[in-house]
Structure formats: C-alpha cells, structure tokens
N, C-alpha and C positions, 0 to 999 in steps of 0.2 A: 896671568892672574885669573882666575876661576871666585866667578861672584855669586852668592847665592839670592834667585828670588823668590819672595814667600808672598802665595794666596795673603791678603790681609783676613781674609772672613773666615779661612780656617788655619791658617799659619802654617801650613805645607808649603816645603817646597818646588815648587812648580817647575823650575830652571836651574840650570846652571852654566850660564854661558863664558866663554873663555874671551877676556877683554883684553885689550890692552893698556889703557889705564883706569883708575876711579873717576877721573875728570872727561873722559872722553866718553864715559859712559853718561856718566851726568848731563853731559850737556845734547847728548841725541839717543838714549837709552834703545829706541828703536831700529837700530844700527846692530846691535849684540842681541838683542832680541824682538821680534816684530811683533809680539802680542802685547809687549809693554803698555802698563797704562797707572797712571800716579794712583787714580783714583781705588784701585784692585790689590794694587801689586806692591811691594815695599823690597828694597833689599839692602846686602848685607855681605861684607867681606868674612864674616860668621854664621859658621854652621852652628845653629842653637837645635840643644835634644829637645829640650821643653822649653818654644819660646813664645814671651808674652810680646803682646804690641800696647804699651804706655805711653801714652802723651805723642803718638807719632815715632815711636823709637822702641825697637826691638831690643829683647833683652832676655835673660834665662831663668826661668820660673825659679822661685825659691823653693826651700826647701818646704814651708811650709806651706807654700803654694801647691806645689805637687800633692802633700799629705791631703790637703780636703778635697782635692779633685781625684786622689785615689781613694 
C-alpha cells in the first residue's frame, strides 16, 4: 500500500512511502518514513489535486473553492 504525506503548510506532497498496513504506520510512522513529524506532516491513503486541511482532515477543494483561488 502506497500512502501519501502532505507538507501541512503548503499541502504538497512530500512522500510516498510503501507500507505495509494503515495501522502499523500509525502506530510508528517513523518506521515508513524517518522525517515524519504530527506536528508538519498529515497523511492520507488519497492522492488530493487541490487539497485543503479542515479541522485536521484533508479533503478536495471545492469547486468554488478553486474558482476564488484562481
């Protein structure tokens, strides 16, 4: 399984490490990747074109979220 982590401050993705489960990541994330850190970094078994970070949970810009930002 291939998870994606995204910059929090610019919502790039930084990584893509090949894990073996969701919960094994969870529980030692610096295992699958050594630069991990809660505070920076957020991820996500989705790849988002335009994603926002709400309330702590990633998501895909709306439609009309896009429009004012273009």
């Amino acid at each position: 399984m291939i998870l994606n982590i995204y910059n929090k401050d610019t919502l790039e993705i930084i990584a893509r490490p090949i894990i073996t489960n969701l919960e094994d990541f969870k529980k030692e994330p610096n295992l699958f990747f050594p630069d991990f850190n809660k505070e920076n970094h957020i991820f996500s078994e989705i790849e988002y074109q335009n994603p926002v970070l709400e309330k702590g949970k990633l998501r895909e810009s709306t439609k009309e979220e896009l429009y004012k930002a273009k």
